[in-house]
N, C-alpha and C positions, 0 to 999 in steps of 0.2 A: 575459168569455168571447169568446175569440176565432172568425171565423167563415172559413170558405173562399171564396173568389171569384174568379171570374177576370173580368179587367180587357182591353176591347178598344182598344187603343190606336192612333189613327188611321196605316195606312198599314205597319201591323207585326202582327207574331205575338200571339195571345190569350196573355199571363200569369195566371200561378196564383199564388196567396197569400192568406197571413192578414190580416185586419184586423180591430185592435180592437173599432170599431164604426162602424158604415156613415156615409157621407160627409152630413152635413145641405144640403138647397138651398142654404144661403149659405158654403159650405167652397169653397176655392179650389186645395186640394190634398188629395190622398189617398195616405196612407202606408200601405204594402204591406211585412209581413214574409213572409220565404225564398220569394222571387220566381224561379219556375221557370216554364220551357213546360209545356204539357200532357199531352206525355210524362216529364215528372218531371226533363229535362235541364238544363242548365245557359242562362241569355239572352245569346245571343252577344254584345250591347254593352255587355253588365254585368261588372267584376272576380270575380273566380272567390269573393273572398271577403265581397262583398256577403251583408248580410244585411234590411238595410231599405230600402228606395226609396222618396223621394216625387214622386209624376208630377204637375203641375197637371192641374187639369181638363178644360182645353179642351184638353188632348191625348188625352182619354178621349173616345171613343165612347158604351160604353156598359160596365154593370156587373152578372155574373152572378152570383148569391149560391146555395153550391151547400148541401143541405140538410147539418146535421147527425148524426153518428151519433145521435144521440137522435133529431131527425127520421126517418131511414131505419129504426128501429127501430119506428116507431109502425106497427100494422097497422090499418088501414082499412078500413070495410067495405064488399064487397063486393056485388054481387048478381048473379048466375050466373043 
């Protein structure tokens, strides 16, 4: 199952994409399918017809894992 993430990469724009499954402590690369900005546009120093990218790590910042529709669906209790 694939999850959503966006990936902050040092000295550039936050990217959005899929990945498999999240990067373990000793992984030295992390591959990211249909790599778009945040407004859903295209990465300017990416070919129009890219569909997978892999970034080494120590070019990553840091790594936001965004919930899934299963997770945004689950209600939670509140107390008002």
């Amino acid at each position: 199952m694939s999850q959503t993430i966006i990936i902050h990469i040092t000295n550039e724009d936050p990217i959005v994409g899929e990945i498999n499954e999240l990067p373990s402590p000793t992984d030295t690369l992390v591959t990211i399918h249909s790599p778009r900005r945040r407004d859903g546009k295209d990465v300017h120093y990416l070919q129009n017809n890219v569909v997978t990218v892999i970034w080494p790590v120590n070019q990553i910042s840091f790594i936001e894992v965004l919930p899934s529709q299963v997770e945004e669906e689950i209600i939670g209790f509140v107390r008002e």
